[in-house]
py3Dmol code that shows the C-alpha trace and the ligand (Angstrom):
import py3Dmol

protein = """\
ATOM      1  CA  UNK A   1      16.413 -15.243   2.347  1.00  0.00           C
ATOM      2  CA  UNK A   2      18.646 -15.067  -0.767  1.00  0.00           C
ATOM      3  CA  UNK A   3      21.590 -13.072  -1.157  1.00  0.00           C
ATOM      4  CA  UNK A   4      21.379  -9.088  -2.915  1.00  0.00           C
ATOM      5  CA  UNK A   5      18.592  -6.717  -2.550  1.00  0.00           C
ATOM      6  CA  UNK A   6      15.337  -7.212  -2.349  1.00  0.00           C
ATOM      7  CA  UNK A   7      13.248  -5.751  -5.345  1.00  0.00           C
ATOM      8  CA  UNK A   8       9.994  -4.374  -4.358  1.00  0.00           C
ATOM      9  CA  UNK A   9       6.790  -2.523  -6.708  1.00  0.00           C
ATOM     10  CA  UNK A  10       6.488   0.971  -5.210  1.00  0.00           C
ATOM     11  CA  UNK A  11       2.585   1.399  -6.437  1.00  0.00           C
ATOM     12  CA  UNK A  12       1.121   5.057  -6.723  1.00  0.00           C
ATOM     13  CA  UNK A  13      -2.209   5.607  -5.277  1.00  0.00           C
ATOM     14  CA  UNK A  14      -2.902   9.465  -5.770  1.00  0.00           C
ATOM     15  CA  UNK A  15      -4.261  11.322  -2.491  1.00  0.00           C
ATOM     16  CA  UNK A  16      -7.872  12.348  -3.225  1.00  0.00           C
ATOM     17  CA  UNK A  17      -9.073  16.013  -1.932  1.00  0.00           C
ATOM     18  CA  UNK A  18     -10.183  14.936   1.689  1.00  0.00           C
ATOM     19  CA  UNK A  19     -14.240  14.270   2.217  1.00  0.00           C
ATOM     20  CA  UNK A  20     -14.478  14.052   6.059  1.00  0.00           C
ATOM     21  CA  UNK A  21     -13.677  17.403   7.079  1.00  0.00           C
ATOM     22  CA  UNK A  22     -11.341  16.101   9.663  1.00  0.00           C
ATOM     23  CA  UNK A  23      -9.057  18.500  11.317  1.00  0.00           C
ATOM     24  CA  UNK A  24      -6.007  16.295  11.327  1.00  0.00           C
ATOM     25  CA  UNK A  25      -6.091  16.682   7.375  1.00  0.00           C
ATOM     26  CA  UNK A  26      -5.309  20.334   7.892  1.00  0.00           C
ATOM     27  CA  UNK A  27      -1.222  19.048   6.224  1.00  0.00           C
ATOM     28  CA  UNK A  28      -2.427  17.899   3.624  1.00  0.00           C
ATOM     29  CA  UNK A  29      -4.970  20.075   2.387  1.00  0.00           C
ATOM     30  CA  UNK A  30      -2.002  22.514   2.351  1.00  0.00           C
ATOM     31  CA  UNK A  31       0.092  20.587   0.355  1.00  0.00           C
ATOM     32  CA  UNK A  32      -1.904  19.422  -2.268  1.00  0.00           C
ATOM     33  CA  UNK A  33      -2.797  23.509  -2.500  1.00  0.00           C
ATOM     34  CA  UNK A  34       0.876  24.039  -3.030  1.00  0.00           C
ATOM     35  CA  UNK A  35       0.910  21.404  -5.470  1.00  0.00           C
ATOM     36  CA  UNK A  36      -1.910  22.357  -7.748  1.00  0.00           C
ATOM     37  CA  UNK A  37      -0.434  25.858  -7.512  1.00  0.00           C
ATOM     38  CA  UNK A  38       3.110  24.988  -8.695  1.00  0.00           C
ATOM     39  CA  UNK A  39       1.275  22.751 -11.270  1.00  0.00           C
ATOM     40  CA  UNK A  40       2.786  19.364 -10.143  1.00  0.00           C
ATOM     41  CA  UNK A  41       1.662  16.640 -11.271  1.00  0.00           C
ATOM     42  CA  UNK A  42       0.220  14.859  -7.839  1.00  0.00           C
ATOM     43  CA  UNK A  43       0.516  13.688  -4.176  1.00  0.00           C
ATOM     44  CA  UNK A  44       0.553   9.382  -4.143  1.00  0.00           C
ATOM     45  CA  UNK A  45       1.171   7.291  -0.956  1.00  0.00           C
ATOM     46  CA  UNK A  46       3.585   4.744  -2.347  1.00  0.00           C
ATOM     47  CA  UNK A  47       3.061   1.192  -0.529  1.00  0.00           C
ATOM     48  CA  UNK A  48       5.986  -1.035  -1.191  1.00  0.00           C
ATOM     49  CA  UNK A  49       4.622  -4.813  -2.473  1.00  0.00           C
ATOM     50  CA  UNK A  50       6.280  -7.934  -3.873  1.00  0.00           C
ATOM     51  CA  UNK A  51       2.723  -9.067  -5.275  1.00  0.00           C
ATOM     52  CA  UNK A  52       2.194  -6.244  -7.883  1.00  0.00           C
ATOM     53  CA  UNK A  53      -0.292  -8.633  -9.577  1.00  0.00           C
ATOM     54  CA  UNK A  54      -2.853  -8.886  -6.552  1.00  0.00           C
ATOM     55  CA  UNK A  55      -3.489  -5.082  -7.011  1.00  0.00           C
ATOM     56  CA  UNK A  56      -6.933  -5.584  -8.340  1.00  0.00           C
ATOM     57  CA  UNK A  57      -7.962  -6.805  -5.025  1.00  0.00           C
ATOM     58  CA  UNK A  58      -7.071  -3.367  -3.054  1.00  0.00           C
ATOM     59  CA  UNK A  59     -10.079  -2.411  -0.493  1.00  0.00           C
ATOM     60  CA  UNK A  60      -7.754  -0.003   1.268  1.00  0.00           C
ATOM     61  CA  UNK A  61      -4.377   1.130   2.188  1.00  0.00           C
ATOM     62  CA  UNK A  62      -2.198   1.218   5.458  1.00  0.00           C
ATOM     63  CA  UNK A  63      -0.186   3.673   7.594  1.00  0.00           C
ATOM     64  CA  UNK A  64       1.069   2.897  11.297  1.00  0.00           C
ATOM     65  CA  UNK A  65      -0.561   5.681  13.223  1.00  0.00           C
ATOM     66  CA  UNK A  66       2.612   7.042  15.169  1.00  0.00           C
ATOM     67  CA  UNK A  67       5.005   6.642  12.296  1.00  0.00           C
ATOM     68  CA  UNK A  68       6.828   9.144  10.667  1.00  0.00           C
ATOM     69  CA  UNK A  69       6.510   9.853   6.771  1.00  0.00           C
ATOM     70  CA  UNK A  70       7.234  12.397   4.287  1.00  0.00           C
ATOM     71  CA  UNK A  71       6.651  14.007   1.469  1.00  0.00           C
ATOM     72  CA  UNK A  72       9.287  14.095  -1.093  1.00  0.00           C
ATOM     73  CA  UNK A  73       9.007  15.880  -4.610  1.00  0.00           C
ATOM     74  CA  UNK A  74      10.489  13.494  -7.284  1.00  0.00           C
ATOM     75  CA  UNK A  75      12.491  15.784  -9.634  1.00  0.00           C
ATOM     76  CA  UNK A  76      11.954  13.575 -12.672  1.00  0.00           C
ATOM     77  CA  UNK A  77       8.259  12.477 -12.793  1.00  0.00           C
ATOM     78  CA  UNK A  78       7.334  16.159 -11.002  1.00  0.00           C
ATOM     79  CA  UNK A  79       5.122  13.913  -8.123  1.00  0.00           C
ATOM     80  CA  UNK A  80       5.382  14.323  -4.612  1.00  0.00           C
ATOM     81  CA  UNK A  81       5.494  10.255  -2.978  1.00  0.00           C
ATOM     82  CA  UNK A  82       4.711   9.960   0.759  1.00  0.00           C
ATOM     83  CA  UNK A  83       7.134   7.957   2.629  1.00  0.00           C
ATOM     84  CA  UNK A  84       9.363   7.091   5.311  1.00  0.00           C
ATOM     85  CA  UNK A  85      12.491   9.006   5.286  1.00  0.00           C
ATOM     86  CA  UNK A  86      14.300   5.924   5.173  1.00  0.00           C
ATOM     87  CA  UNK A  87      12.734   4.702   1.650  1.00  0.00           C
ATOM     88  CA  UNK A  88      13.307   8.131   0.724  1.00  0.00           C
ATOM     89  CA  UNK A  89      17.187   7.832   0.655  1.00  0.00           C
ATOM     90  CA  UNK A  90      16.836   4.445  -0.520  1.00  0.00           C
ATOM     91  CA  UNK A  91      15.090   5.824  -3.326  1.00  0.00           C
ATOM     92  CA  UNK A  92      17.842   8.163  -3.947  1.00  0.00           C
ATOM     93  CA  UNK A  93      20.627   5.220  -3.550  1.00  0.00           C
ATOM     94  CA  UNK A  94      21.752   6.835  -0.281  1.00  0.00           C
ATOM     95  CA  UNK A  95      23.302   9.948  -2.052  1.00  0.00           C
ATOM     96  CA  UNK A  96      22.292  12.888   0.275  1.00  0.00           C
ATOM     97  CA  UNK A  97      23.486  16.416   0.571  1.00  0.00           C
ATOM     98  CA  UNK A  98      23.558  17.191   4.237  1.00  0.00           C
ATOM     99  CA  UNK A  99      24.176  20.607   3.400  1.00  0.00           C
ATOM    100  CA  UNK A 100      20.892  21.341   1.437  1.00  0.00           C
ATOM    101  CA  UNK A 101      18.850  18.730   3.126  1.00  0.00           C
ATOM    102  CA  UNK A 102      18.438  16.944  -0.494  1.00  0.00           C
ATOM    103  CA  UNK A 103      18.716  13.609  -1.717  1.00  0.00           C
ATOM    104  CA  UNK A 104      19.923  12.501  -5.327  1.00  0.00           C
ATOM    105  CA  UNK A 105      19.121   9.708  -7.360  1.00  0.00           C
ATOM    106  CA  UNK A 106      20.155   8.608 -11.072  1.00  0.00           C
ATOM    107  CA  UNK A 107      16.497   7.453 -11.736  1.00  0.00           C
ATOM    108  CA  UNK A 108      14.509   9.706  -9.922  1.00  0.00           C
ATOM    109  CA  UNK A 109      16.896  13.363 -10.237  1.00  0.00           C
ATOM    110  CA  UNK A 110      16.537  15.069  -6.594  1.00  0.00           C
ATOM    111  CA  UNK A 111      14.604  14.506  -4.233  1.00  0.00           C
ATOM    112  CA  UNK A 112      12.944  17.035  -1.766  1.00  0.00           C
ATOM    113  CA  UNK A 113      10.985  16.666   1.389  1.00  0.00           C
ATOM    114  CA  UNK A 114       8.105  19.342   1.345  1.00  0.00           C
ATOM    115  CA  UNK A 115       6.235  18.466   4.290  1.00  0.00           C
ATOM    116  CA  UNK A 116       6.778  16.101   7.297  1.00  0.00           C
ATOM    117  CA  UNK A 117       3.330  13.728   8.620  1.00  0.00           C
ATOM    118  CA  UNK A 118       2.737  11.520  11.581  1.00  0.00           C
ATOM    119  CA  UNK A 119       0.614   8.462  10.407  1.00  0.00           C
ATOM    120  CA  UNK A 120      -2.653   9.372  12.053  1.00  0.00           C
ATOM    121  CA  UNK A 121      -2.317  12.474   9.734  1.00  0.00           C
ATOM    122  CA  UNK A 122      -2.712  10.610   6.600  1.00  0.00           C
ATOM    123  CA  UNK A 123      -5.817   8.536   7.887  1.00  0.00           C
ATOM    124  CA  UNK A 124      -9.094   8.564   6.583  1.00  0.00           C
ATOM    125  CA  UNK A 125      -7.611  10.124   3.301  1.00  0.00           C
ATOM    126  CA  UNK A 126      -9.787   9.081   0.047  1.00  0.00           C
ATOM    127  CA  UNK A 127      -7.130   7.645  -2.837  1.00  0.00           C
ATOM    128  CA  UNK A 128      -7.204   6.343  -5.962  1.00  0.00           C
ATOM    129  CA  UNK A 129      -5.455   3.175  -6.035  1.00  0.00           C
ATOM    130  CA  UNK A 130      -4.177   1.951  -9.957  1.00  0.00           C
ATOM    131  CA  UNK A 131      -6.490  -1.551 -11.056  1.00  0.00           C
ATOM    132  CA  UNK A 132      -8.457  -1.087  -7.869  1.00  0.00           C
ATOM    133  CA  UNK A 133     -12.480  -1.948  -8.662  1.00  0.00           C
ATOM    134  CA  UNK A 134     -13.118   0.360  -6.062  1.00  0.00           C
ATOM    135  CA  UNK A 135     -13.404   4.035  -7.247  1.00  0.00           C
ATOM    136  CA  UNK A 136     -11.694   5.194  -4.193  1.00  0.00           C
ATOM    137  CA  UNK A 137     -10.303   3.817  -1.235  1.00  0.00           C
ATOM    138  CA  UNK A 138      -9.304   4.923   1.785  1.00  0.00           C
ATOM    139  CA  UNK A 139      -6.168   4.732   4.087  1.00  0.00           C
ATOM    140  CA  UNK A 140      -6.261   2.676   7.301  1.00  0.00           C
ATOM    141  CA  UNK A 141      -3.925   2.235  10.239  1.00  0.00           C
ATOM    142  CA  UNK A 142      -1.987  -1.204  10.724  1.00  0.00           C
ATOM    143  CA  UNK A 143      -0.269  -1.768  13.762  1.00  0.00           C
ATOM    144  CA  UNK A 144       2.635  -4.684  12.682  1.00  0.00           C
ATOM    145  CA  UNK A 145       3.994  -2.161  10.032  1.00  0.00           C
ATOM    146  CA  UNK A 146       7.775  -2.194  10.456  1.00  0.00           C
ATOM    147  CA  UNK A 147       8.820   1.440   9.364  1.00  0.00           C
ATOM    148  CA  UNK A 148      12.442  -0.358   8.638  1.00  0.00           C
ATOM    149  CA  UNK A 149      10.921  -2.316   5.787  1.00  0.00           C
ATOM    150  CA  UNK A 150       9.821  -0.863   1.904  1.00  0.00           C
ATOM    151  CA  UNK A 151       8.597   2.708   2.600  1.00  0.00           C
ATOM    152  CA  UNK A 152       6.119   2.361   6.076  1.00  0.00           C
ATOM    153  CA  UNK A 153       2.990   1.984   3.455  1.00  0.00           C
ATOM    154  CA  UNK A 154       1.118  -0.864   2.310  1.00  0.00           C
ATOM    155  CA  UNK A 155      -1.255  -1.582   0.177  1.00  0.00           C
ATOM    156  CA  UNK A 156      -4.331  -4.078   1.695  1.00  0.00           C
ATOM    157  CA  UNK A 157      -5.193  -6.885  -0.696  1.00  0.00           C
ATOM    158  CA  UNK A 158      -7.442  -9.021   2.274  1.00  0.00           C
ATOM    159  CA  UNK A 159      -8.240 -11.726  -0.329  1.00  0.00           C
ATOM    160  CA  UNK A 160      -4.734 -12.545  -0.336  1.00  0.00           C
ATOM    161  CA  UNK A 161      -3.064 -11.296   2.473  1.00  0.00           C
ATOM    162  CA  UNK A 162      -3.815 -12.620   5.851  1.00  0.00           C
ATOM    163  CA  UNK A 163      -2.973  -9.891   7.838  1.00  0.00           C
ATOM    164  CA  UNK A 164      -4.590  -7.113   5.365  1.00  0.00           C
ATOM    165  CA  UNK A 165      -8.066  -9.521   5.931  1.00  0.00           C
ATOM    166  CA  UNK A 166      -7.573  -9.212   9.893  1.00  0.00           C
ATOM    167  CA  UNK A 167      -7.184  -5.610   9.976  1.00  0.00           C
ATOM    168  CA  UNK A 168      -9.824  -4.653   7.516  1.00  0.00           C
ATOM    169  CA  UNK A 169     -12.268  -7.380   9.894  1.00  0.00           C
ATOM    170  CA  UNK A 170     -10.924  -5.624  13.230  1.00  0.00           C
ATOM    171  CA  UNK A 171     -12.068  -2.071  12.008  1.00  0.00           C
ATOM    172  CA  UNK A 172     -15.032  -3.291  10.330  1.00  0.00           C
ATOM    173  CA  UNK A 173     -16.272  -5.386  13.478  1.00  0.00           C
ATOM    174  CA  UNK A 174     -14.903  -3.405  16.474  1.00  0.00           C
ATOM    175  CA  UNK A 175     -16.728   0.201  15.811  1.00  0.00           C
ATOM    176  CA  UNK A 176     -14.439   1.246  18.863  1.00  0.00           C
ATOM    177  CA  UNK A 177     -11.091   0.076  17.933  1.00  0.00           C
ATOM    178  CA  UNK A 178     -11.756   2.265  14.311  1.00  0.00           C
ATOM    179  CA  UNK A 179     -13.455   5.573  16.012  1.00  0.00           C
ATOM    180  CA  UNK A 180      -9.759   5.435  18.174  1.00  0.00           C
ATOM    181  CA  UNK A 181      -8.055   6.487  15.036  1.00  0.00           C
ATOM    182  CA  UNK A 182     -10.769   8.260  13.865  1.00  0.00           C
ATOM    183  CA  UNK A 183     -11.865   5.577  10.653  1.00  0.00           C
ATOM    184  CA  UNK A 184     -15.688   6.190  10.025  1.00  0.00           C
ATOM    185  CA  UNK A 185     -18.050   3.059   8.820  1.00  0.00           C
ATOM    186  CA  UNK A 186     -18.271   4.429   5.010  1.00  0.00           C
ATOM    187  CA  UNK A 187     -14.608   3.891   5.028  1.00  0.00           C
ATOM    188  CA  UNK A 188     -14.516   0.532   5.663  1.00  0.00           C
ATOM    189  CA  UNK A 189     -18.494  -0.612   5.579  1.00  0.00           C
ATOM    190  CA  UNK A 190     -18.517  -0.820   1.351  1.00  0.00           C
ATOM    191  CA  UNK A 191     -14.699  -2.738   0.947  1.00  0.00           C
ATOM    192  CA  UNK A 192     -15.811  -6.119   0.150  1.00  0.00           C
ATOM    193  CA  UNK A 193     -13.201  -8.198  -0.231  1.00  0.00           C
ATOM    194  CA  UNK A 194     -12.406  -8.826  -4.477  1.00  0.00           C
ATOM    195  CA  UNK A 195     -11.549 -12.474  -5.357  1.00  0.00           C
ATOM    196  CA  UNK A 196      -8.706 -11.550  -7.403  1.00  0.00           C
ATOM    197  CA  UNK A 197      -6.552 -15.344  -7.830  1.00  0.00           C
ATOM    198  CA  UNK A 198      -8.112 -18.434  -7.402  1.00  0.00           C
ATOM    199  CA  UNK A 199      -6.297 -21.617  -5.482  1.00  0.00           C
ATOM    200  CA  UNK A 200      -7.344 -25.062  -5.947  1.00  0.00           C
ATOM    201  CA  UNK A 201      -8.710 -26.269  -2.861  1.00  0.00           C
ATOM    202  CA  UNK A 202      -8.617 -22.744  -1.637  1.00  0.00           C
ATOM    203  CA  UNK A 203     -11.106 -21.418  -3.456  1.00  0.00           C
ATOM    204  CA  UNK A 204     -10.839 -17.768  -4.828  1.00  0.00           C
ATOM    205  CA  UNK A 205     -10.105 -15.626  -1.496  1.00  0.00           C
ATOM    206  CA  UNK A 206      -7.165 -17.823  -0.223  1.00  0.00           C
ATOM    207  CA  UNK A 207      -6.537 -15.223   2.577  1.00  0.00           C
ATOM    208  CA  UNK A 208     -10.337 -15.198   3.865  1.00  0.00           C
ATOM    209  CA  UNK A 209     -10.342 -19.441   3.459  1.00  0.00           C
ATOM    210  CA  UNK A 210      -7.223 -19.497   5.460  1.00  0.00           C
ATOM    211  CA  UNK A 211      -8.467 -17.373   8.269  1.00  0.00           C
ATOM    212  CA  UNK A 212     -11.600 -19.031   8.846  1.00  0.00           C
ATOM    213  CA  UNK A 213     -10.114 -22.579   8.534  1.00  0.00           C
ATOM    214  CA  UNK A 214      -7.708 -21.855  11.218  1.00  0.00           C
ATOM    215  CA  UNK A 215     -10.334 -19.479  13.033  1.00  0.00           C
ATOM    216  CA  UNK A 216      -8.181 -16.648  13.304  1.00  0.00           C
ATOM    217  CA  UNK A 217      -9.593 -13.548  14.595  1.00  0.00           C
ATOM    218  CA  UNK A 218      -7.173 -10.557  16.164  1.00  0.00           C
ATOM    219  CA  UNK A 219      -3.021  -9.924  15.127  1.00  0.00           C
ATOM    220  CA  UNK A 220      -3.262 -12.148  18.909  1.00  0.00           C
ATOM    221  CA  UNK A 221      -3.232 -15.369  16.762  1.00  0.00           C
ATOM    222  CA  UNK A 222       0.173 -15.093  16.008  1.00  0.00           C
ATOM    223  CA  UNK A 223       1.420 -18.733  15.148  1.00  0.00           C
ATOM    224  CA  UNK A 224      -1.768 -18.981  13.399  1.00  0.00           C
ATOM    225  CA  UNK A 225      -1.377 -16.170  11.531  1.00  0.00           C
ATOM    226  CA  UNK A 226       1.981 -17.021  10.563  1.00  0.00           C
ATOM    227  CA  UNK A 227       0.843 -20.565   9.554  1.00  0.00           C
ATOM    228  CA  UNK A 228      -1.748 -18.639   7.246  1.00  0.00           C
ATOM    229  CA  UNK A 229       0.676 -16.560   5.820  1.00  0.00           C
ATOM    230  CA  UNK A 230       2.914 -19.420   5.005  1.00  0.00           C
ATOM    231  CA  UNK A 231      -0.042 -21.145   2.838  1.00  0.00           C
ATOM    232  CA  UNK A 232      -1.681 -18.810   0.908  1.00  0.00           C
ATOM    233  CA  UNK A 233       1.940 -17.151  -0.058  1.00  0.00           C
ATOM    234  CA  UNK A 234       3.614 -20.269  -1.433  1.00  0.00           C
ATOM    235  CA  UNK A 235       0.613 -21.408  -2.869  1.00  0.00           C
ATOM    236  CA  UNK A 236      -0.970 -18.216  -4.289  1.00  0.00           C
ATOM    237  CA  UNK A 237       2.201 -17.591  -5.960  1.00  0.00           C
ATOM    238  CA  UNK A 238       2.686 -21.152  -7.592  1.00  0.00           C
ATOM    239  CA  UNK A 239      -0.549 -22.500  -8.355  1.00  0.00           C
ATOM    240  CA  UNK A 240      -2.675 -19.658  -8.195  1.00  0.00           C
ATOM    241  CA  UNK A 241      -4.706 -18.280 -11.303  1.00  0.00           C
ATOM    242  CA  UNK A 242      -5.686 -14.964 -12.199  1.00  0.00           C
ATOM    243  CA  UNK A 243      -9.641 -14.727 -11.993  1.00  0.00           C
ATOM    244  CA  UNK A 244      -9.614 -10.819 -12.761  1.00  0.00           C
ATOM    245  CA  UNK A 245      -8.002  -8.260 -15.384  1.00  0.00           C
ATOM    246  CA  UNK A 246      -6.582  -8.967 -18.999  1.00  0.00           C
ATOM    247  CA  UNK A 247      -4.605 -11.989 -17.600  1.00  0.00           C
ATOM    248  CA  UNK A 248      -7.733 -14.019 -16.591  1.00  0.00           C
ATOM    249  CA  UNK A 249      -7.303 -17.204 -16.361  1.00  0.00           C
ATOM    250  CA  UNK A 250      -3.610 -17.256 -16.530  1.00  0.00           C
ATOM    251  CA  UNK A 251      -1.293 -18.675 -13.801  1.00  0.00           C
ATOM    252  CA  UNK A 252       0.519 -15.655 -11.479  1.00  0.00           C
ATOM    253  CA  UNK A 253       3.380 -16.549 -11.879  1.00  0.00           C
ATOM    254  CA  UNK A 254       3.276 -15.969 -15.445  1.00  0.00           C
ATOM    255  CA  UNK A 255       1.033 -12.506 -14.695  1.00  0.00           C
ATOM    256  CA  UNK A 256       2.910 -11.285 -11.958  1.00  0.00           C
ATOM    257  CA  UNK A 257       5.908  -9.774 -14.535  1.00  0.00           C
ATOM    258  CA  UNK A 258       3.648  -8.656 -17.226  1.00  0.00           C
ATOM    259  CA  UNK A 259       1.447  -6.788 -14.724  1.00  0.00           C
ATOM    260  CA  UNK A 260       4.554  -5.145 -13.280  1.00  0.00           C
ATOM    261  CA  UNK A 261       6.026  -4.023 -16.601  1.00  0.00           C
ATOM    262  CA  UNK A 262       2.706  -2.686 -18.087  1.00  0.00           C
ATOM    263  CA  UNK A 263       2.167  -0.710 -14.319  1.00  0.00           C
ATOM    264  CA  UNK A 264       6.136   0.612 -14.643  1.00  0.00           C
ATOM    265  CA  UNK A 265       5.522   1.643 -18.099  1.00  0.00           C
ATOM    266  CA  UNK A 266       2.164   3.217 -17.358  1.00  0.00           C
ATOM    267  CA  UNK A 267       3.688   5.147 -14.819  1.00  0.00           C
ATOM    268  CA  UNK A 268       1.504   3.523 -12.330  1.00  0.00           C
ATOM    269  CA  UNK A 269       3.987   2.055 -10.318  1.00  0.00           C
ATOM    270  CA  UNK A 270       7.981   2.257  -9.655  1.00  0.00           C
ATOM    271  CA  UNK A 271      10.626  -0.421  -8.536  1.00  0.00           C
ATOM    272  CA  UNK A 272      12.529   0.146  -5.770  1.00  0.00           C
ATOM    273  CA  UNK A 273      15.392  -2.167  -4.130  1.00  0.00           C
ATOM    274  CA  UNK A 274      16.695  -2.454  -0.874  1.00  0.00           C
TER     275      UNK A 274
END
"""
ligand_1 = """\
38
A2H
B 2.557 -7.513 0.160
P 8.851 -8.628 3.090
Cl -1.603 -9.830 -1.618
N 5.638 -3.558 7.267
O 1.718 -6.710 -0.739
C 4.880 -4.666 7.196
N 4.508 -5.250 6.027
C 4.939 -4.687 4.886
C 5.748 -3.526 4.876
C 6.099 -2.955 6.145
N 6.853 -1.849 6.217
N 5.999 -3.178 3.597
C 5.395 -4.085 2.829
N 4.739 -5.009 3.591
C 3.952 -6.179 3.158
C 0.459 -7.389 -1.050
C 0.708 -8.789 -0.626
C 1.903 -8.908 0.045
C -0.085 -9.936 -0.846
C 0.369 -11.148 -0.413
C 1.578 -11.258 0.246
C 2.372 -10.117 0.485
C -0.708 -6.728 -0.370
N -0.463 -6.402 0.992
O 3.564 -10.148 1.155
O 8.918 -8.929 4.539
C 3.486 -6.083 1.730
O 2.418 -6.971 1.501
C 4.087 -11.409 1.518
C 5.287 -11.256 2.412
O 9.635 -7.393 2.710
C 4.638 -6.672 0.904
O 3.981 -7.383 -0.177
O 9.187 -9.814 2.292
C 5.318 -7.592 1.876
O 4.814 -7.297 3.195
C 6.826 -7.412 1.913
O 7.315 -8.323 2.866
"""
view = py3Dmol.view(width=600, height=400)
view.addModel(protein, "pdb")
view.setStyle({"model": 0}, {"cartoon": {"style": "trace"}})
view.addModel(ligand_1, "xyz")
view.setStyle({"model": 1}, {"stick": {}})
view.zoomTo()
view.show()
């Protein structure tokens, strides 16, 4: 790894009224109440990514079921972002005032938590995730998320991410592994995977051609996995081509910084460093 911080795309996908009727969304109900009556402008779960331009391929998003997020009102856009407390001081460059319980950033102004959720209480949640082709998509639990890393979210691209493809294909195959946390079939049934980048000799799902080459199937194949993950990044990244969105046809690493300026600047999307 290089020296300085990392920069990473925080990108806003806006929490949908719930459409399950599931008790455990009791929270959140109540706080996008409180937010529509105080006239805010929105509740997003903000995944941190280093591949803003893959975000046409979203089928989903991820939480770790036992992990700890919040929801903190950002002063200066007037949004509420769920996530870990930890990417909620980053956010604010580590100035916090013990003494009100409030962080403070140059960008963002202060920063308020508002309401406090385990992981399995953001599950099952409809969103609506930016250059998605999916109307709405829902959020999943992943098991490998490292709440020490970006904010505890993350956005699933499974034709590019190996480990996105494996979880979506564990809770689409194993009907008992998804009713444990509660996922239904019509939340993971119509996610087709979206060839987003195609890679010469990789076709144009790298992740899904990489799996099934190496004949991966649970987070159990972990050298495999890791192998995978080692292909499709390197290679995605410098001889992949954009098959989707106005960059068609042009290499990602020349979309990759005009897609992440255009998101910034549409207020679609935020960078944050750590
Ligand atoms: B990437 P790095 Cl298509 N725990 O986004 C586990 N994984 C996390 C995470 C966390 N707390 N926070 C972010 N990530 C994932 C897209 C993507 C990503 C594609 C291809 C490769 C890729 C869609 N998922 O990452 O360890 C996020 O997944 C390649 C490493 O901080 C984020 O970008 O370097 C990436 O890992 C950040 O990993």
């Amino acid at each position: 790894e290089g020296v300085g911080p990392q920069e990473y795309v925080l990108i806003k996908l806006r929490v949908l009224t719930p459409d399950h009727g599931q008790d455990r969304h009791g929270k959140i109900e109540k706080l996008l109440k409180r937010v529509e009556d105080e006239g805010k402008k929105g509740v997003f779960l903000v995944p941190a990514t280093l591949r803003p331009e893959t975000m046409y391929g979203q089928t989903n998003c991820f939480v770790l079921p036992d992990g700890e997020y919040g929801a903190y009102y950002i002063d200066a856009t007037d949004e509420l972002f769920i996530m870990s407390e930890r990417a909620a001081r980053g956010l604010s460059c580590q100035a916090y005032d013990a003494a009100n319980d409030v962080y403070f950033t140059k960008e963002f102004g202060k920063i308020d938590k508002w309401e406090t959720f385990l992981g399995d209480e953001l599950l099952g949640l409809p969103l609506k995730a930016p250059h998605a082709t999916y109307e709405k998509v829902y959020t999943l639990p992943l098991l490998t998320i490292s709440m020490g890393k970006g904010t505890g979210v993350v956005t699933s691209v499974p034709s590019d991410a190996p480990d996105d493809y494996v979880a979506l294909k564990a809770l689409r195959d194993k009907p008992d592994f998804a009713a444990k946390y509660g996922i239904t079939s019509d939340m993971v049934d119509p996610f087709e995977v979206v060839p987003i980048i195609s890679i010469e000799g990789y076709g144009d799902a790298s992740a899904v051609f990489v799996c099934e080459k190496l004949g991966i199937t649970s987070f159990n194949d972990k050298a495999k996995l890791a192998q995978a993950k080692d292909e499709t990044y390197l290679k995605g990244f410098t001889t992949g081509i954009m098959t989707i969105g106005p960059y068609s046809g042009r290499k990602v690493s020349e979309a990759k910084p005009l897609i992440k300026d255009e998101m910034i600047a549409a207020g679609l999307a935020h960078l944050y460093f750590e």
